[in-house]
N, CA, C and O of each residue as an XYZ file, in Angstrom:
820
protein
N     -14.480      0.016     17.659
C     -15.382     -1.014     17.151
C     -14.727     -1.720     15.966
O     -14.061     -1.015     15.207
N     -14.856     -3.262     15.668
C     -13.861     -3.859     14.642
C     -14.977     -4.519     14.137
O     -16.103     -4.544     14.636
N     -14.561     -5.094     13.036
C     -15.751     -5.851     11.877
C     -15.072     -7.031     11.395
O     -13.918     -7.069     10.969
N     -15.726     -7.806     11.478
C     -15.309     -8.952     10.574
C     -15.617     -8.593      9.095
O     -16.754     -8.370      8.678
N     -14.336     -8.556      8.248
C     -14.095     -8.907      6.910
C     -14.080     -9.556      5.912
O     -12.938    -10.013      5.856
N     -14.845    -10.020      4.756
C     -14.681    -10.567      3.984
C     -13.580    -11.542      3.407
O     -12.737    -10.722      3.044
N     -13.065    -12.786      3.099
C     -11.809    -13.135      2.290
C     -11.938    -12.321      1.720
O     -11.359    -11.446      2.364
N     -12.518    -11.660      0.426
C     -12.468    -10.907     -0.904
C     -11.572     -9.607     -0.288
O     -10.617     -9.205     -0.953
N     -11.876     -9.025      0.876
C     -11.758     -7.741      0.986
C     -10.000     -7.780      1.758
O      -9.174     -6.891      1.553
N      -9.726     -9.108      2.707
C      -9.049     -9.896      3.548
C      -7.934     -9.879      2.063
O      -6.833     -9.394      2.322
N      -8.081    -10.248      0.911
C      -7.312    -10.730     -0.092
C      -6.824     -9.697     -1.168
O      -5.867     -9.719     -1.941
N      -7.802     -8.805     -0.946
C      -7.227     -7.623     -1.653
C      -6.669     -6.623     -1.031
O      -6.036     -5.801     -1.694
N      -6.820     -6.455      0.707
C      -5.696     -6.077      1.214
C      -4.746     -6.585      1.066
O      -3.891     -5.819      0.623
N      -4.309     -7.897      1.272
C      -2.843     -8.584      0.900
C      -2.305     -7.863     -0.503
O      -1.169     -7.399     -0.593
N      -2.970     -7.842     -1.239
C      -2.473     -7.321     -2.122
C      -1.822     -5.744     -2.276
O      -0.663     -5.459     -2.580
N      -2.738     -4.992     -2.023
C      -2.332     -3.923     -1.964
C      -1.122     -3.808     -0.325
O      -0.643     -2.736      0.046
N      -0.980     -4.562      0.077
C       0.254     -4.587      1.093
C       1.535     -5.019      0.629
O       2.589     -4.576      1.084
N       1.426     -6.163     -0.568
C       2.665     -6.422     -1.722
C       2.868     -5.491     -2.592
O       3.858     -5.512     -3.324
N       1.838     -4.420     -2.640
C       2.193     -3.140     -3.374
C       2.733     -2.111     -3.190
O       3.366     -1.424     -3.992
N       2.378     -1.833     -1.437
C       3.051     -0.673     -1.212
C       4.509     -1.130     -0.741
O       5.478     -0.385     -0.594
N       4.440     -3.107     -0.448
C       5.607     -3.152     -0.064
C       6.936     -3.175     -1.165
O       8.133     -2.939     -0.998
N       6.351     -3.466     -2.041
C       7.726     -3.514     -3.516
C       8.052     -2.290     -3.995
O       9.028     -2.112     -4.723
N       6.846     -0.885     -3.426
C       7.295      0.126     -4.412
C       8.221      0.836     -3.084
O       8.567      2.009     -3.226
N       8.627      0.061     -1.739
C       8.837      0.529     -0.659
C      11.048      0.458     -1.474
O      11.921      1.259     -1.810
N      10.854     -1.015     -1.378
C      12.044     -1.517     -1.830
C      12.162     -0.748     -3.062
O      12.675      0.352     -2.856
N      11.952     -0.900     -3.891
C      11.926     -0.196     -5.240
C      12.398      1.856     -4.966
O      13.195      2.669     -5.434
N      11.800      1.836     -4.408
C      12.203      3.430     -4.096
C      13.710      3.139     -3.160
O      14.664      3.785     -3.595
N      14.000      2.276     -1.980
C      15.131      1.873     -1.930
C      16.280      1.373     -2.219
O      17.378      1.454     -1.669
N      15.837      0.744     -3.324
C      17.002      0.518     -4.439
C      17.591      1.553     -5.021
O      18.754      1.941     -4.901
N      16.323      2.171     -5.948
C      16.870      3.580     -6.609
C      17.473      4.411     -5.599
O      18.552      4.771     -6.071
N      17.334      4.860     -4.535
C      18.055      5.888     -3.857
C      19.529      5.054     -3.696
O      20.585      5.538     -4.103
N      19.447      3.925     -3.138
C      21.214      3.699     -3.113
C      21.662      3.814     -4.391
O      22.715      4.449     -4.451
N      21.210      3.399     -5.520
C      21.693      4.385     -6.709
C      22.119      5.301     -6.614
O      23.292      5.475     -6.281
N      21.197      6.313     -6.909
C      20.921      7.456     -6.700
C      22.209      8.421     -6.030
O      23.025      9.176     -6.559
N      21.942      7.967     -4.475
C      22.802      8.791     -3.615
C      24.341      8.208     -3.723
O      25.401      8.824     -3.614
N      24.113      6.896     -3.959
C      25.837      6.034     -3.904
C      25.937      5.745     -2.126
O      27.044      5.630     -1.600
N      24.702      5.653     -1.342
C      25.113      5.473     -0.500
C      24.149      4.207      0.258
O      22.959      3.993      0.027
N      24.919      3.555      1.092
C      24.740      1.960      1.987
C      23.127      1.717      2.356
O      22.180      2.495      2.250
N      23.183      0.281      2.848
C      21.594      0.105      2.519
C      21.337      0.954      4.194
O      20.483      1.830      4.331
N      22.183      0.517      5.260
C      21.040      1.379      5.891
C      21.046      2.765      6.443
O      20.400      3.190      7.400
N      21.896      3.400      5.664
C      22.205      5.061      5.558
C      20.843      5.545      4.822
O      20.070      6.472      5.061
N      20.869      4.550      3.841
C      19.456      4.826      2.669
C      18.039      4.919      3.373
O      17.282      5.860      3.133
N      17.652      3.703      4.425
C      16.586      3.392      5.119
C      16.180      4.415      6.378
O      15.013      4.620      6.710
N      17.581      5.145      7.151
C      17.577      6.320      7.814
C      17.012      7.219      7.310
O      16.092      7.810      7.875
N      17.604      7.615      5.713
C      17.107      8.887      4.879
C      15.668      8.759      4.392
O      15.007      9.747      4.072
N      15.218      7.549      4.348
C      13.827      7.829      4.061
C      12.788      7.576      4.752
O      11.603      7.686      4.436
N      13.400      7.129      5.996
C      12.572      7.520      7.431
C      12.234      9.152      7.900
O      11.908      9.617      8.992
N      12.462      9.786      6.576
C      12.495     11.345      7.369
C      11.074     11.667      6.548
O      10.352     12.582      6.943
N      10.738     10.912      5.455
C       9.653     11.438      4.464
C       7.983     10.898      5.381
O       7.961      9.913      6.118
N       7.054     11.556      5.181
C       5.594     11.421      5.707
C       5.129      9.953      4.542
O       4.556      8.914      4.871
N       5.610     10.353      3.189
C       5.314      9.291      2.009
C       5.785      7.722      2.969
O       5.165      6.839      3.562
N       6.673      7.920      2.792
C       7.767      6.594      3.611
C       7.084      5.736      4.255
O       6.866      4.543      4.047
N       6.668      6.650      5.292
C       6.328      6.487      6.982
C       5.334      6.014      7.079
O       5.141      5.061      7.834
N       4.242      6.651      6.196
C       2.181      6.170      5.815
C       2.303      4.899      5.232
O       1.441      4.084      5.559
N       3.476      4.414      4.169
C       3.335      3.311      3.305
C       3.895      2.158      3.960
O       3.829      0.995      3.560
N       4.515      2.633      5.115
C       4.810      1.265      5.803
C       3.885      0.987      7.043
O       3.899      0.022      7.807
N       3.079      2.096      7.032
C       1.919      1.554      7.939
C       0.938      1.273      7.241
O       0.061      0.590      7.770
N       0.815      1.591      6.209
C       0.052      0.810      4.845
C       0.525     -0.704      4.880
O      -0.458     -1.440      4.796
N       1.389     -1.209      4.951
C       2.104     -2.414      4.580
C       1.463     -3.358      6.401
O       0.864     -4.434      6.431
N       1.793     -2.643      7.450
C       1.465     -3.251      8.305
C      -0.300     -3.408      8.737
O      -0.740     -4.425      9.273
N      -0.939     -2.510      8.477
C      -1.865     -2.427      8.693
C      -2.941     -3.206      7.635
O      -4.089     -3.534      7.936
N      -2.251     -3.430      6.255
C      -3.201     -3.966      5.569
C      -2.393     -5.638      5.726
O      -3.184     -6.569      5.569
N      -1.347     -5.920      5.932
C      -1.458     -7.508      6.189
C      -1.923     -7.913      7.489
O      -1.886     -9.090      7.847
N      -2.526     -6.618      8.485
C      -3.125     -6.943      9.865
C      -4.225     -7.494      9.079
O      -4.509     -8.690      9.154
N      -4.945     -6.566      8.227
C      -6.126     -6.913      7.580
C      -6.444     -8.620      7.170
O      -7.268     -9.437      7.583
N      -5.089     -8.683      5.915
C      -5.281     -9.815      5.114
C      -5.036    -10.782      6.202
O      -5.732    -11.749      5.891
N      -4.480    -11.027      7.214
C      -4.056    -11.908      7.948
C      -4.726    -12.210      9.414
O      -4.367    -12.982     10.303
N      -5.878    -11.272      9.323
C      -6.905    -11.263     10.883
C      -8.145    -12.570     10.499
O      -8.965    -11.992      9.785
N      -8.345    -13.227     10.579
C      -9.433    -14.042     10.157
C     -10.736    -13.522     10.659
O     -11.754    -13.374      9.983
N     -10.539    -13.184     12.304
C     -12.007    -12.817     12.912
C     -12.061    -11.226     12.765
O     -13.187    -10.747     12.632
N     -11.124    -10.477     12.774
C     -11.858     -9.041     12.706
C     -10.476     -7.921     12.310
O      -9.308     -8.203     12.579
N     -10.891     -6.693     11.660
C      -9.689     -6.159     11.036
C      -9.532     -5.255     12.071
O      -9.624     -5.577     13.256
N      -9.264     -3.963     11.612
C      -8.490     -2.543     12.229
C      -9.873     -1.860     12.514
O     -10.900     -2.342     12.037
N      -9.893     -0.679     13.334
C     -10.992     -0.330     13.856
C     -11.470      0.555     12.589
O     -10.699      0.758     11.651
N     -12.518      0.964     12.610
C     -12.705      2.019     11.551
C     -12.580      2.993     11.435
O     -12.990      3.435     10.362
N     -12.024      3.871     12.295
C     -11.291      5.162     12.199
C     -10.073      5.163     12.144
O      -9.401      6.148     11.837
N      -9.582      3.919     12.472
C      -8.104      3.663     12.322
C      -7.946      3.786     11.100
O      -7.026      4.526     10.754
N      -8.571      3.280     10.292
C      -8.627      2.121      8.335
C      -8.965      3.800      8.034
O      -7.945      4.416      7.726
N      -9.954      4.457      8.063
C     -10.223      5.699      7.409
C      -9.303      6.886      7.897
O      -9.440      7.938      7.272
N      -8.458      6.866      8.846
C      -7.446      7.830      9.500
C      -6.407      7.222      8.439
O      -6.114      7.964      7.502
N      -5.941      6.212      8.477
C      -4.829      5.548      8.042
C      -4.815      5.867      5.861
O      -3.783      6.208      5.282
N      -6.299      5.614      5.048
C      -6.949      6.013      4.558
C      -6.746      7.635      3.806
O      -6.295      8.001      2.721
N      -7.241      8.240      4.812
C      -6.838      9.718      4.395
C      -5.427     10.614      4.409
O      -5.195     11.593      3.699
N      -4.383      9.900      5.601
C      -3.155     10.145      5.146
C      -2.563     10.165      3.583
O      -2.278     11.058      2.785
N      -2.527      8.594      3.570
C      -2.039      8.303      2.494
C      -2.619      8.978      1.637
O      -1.767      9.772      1.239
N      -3.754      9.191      0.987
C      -4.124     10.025     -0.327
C      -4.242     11.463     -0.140
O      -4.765     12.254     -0.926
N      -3.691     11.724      1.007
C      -3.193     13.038      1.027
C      -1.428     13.174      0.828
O      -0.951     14.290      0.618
N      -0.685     12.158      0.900
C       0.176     12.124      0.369
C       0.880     11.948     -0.918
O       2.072     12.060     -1.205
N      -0.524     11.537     -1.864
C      -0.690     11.510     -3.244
C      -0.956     13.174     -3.772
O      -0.381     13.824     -4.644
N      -1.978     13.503     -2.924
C      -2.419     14.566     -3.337
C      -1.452     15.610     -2.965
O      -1.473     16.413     -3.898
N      -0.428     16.092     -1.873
C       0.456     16.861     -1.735
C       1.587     16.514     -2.687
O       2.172     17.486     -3.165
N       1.931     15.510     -2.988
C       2.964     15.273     -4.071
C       2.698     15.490     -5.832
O       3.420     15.631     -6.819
N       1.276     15.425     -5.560
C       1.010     16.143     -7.784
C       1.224     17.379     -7.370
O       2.107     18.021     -7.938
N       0.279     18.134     -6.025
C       0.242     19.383     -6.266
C       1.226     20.541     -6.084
O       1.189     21.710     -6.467
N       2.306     19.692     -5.227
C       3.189     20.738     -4.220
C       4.314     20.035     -4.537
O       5.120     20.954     -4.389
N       5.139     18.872     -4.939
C       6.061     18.335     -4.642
C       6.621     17.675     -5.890
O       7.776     17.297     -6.086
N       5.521     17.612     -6.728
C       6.375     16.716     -7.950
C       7.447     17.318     -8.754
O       8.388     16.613     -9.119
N       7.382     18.587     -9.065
C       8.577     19.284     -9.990
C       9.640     19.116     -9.288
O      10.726     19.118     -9.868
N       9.582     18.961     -8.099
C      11.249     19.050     -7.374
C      11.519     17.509     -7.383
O      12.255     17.378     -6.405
N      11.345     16.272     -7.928
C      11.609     14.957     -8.187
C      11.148     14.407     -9.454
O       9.994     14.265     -9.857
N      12.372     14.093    -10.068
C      12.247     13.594    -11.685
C      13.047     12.202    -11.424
O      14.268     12.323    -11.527
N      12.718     11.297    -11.201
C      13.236      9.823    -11.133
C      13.287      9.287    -12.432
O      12.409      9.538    -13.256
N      14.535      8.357    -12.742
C      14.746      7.661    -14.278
C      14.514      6.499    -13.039
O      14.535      6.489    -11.808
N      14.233      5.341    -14.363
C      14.707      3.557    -14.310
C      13.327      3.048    -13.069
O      12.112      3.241    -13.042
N      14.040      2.528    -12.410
C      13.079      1.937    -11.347
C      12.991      2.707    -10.339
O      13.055      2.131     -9.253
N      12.843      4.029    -10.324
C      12.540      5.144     -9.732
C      11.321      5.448     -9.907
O      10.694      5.600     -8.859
N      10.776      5.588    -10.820
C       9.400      6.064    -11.428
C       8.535      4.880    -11.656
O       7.381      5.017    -12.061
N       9.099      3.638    -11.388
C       7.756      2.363    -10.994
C       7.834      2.876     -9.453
O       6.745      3.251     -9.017
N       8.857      2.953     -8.612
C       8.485      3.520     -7.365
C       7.829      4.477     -6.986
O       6.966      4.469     -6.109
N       8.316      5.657     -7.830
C       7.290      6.503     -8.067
C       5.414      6.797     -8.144
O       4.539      7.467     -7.596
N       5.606      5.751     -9.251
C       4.209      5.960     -9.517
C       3.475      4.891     -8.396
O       2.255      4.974     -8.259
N       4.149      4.013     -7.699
C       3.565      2.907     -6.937
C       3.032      3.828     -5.407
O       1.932      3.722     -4.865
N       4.113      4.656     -4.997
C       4.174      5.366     -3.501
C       3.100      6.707     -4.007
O       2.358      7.213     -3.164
N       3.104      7.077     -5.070
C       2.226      8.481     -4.998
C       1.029      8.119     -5.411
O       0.144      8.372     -4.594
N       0.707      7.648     -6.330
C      -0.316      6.914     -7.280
C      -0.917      5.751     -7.297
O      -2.136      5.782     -7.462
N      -0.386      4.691     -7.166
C      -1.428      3.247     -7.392
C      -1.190      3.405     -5.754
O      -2.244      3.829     -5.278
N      -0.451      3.266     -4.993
C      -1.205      2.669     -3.422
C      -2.106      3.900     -2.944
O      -3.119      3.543     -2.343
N      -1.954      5.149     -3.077
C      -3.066      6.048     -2.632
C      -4.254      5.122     -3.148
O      -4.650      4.106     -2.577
N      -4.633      5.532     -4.054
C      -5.885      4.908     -5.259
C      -6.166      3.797     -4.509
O      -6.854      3.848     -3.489
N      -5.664      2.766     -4.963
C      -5.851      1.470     -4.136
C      -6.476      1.632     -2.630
O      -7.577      1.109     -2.461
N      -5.971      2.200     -1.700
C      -5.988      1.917     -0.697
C      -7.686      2.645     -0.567
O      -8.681      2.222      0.022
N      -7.487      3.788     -1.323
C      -8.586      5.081     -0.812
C     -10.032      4.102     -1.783
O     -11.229      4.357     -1.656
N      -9.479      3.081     -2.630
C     -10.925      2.170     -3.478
C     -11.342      1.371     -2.479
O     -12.479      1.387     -2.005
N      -9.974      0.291     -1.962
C     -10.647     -0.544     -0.839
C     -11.818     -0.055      0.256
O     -12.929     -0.484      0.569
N     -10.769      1.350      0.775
C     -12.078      1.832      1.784
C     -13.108      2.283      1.570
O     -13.938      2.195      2.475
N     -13.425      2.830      0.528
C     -14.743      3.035     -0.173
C     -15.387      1.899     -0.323
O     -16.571      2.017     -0.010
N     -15.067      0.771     -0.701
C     -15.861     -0.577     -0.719
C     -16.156     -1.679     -0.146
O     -17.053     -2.515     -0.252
N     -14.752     -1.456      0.815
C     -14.622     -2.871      1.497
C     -14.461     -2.496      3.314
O     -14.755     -3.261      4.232
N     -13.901     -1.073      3.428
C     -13.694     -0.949      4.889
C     -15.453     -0.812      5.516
O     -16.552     -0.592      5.007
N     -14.818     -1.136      7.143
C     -16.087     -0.729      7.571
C     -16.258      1.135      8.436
O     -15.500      1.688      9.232
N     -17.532      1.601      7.830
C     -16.955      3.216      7.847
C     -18.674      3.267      8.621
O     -19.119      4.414      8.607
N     -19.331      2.551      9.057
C     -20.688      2.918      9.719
C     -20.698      3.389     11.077
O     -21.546      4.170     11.510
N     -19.537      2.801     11.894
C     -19.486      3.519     13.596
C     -18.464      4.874     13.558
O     -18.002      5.334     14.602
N     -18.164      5.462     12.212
C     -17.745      6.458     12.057
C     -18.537      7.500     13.038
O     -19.740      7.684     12.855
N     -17.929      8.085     13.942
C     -19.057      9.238     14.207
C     -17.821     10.542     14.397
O     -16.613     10.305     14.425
N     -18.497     12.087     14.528
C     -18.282     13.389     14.567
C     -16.618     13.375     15.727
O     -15.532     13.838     15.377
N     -16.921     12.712     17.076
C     -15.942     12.939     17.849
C     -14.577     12.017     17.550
O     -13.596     11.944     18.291
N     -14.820     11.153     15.935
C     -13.496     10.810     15.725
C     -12.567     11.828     14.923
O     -11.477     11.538     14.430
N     -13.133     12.953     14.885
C     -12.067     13.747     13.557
C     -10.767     14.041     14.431
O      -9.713     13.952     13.801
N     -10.671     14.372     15.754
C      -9.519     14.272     15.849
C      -8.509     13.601     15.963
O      -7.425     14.170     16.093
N      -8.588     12.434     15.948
C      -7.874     11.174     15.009
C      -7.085     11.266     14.006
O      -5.943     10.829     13.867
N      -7.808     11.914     13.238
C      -7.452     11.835     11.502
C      -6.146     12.868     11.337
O      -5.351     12.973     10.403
N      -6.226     13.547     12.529
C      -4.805     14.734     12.458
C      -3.790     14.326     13.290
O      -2.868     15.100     13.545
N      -3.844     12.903     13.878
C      -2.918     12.379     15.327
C      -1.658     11.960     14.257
O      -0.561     12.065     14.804
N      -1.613     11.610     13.164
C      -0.105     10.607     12.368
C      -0.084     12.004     11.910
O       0.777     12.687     12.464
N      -0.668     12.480     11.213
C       0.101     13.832     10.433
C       0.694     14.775     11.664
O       1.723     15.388     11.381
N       0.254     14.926     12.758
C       0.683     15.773     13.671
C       2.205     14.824     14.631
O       3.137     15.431     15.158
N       2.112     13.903     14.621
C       3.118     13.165     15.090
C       4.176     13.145     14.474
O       5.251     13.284     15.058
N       4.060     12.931     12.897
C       5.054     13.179     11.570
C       5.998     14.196     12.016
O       7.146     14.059     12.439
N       5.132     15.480     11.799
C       5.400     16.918     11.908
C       6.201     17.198     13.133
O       7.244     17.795     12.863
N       6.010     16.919     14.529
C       6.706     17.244     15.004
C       8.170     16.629     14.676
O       9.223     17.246     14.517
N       7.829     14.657     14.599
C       9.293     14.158     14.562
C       9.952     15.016     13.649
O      11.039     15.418     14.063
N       9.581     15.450     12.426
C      10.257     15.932     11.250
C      11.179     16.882     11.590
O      12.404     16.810     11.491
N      10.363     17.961     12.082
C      10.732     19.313     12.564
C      11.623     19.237     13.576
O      12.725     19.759     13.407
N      11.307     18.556     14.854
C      12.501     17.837     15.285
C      13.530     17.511     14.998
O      14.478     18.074     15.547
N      13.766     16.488     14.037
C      14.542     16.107     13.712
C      15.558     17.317     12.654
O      16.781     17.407     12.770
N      14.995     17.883     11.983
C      15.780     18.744     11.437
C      16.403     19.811     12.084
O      17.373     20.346     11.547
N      15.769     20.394     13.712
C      16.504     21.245     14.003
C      17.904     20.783     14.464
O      18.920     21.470     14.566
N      17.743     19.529     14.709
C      19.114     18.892     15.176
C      19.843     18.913     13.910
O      20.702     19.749     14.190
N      20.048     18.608     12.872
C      20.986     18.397     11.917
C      20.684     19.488     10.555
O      21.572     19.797      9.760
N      19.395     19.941     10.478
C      18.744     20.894      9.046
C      18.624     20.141      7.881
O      18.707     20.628      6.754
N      18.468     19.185      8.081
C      17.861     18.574      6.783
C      16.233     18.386      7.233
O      15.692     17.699      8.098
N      15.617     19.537      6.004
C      14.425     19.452      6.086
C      13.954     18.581      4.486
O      14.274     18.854      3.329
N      12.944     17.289      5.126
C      12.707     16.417      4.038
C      11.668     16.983      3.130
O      11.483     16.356      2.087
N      11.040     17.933      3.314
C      10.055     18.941      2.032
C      10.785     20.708      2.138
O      11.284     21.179      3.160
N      10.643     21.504      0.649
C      10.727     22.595      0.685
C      10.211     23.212      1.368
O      10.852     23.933      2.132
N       8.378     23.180      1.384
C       7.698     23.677      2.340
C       7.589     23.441      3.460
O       6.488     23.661      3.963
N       8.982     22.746      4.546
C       8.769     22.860      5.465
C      10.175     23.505      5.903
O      10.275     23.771      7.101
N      11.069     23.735      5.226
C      11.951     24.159      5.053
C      12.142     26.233      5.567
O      11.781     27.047      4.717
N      12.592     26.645      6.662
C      12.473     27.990      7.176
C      13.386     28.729      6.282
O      12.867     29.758      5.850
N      14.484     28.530      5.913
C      15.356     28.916      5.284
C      15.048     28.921      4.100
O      15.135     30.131      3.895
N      14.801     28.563      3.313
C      14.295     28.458      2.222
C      13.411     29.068      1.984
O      13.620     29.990      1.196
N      11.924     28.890      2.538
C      10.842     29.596      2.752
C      10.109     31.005      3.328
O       9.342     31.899      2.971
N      11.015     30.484      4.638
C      10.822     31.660      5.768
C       9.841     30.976      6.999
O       8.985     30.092      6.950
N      10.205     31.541      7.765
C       9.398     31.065      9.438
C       7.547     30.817      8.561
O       6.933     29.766      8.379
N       7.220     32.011      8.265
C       5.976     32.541      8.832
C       5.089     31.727      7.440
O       3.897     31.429      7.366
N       6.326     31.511      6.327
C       5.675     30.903      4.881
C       5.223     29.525      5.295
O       4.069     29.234      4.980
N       6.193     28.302      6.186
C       6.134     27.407      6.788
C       4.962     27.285      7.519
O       4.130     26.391      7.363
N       4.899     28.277      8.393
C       3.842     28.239      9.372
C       2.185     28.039      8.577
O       1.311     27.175      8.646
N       2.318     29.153      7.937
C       0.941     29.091      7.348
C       0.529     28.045      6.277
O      -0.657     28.031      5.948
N       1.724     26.826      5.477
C       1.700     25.945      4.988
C       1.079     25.195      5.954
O      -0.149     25.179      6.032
N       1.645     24.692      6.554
C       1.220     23.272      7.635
C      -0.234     23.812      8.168
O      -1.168     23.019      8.289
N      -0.365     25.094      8.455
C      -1.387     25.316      8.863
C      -2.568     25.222      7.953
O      -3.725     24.959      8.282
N      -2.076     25.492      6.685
C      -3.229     24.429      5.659
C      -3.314     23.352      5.405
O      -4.466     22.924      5.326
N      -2.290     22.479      5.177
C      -2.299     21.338      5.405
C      -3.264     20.964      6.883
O      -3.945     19.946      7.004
N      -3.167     21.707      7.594
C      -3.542     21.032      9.153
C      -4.785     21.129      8.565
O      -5.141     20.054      8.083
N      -5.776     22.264      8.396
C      -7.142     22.504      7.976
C      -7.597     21.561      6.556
O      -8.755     21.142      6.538
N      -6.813     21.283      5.548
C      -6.957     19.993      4.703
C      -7.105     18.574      5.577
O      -7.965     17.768      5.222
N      -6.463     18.357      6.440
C      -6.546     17.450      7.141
C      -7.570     16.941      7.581
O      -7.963     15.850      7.168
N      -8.329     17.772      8.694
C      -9.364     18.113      9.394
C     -11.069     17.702      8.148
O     -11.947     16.841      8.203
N     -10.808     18.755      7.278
C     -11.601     18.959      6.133
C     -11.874     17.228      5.856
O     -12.830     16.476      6.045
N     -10.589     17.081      5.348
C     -10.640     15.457      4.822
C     -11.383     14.440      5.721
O     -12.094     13.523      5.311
N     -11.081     14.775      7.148
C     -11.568     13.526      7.968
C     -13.227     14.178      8.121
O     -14.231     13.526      8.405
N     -13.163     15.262      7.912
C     -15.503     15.443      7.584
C     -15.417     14.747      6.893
O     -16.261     13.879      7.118
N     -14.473     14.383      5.507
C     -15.604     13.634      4.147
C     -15.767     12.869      4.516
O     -16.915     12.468      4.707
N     -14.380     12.009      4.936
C     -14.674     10.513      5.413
C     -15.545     10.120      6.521
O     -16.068      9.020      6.344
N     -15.806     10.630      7.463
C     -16.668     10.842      8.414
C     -17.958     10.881      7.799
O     -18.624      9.930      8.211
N     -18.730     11.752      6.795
C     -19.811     12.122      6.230
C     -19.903     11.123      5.378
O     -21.015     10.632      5.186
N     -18.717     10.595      4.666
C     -19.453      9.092      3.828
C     -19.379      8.051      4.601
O     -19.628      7.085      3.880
N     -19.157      7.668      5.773
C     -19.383      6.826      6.678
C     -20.688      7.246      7.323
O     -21.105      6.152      7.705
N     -21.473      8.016      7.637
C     -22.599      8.649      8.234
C     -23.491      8.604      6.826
O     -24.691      8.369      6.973
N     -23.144      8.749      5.882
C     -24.530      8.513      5.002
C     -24.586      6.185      4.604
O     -25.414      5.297      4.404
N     -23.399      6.334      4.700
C     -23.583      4.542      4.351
C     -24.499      3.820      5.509
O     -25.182      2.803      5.383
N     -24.343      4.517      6.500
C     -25.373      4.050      7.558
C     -26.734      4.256      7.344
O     -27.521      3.633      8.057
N     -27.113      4.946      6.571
C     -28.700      5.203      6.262
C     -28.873      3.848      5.121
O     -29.960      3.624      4.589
């Protein structure tokens, strides 16, 4: 089900789509710093992160928004899309930040990819998305990008072993430490798409 949108709401997606898109570049700059290595060796390497991956469907999905005149993204899409991302805020204060200390224009990237576009994105949908045809049989939705992530990730690392988080990391961790990580994460997931689900089910009253 899709909704026609507001300009106001149409215009402050644009915005927050120039946000996640500069802190996109901005985190790409600093890493060719950083690593000393080519622009698209750089763009490979941060195709491996979940952060990365959400903010450029942040970027596409909210200039679908700003740029749809008659109707936006469905509403489990906007609230799936929604709860990623500020779960990618929220896994990075709680689990991930000590292992990344960025100088210079690292830490405007920083604070743009963990902090202002979560926020942002998770205010718009609180105010501006449409969350009323939310119902019970969309929660499994809300685990389809995080579960898609996960495999590519895992995938991808058994081929070469570069795992892009500690905690997903076997060697490091161990099989069974891994396992039962994601497996909270999976149940955070789940959890998350009740709230959003449940504040879409009370806005309807």
């Amino acid at each position: 089900m899709f909704a026609v949108l507001s300009r106001a709401a149409r215009l402050q997606a644009l915005v927050i789509a120039g946000l996640a898109a500069v802190s996109l570049v901005a985190q790409w700059v600093y890493l060719m710093e950083l690593r000393g290595t080519g622009p698209l060796e750089t763009v490979l390497e941060m195709t491996r992160f979940f952060t990365i991956l959400t903010t450029v469907l942040v970027v596409i999905a909210f200039l679908t928004v700003a740029l749809s005149k008659l109707r936006g993204l469905s509403a489990v899409t906007l609230a799936a899309l929604t709860l990623s991302v500020v779960l990618t805020g929220a896994v990075y204060h709680t689990l991930l930040g000590e292992f990344w200390n960025p100088t210079g224009i690292g830490i405007a990237a920083d604070w743009g990819l963990q902090t202002i576009v979560p926020l942002a994105v998770f205010l718009w949908w609180l105010v501006q998305a449409p969350k009323t045809a939310l119902v019970w049989a969309d929660l499994p939705a809300f685990a389809l990008w995080p579960s898609v992530y996960m495999a590519y990730a895992l995938g991808l690392a058994t081929l070469d072993g570069v795992y892009p988080y500690p905690f997903m990391d076997p060697v490091e961790t161990g099989v069974w430490q891994v396992a039962a990580t994601l497996g909270i994460l999976g149940v955070l997931v789940l959890l998350g798409g009740v709230v959003m689900i449940g504040i879409g089910r009370f806005a309807d009253r």
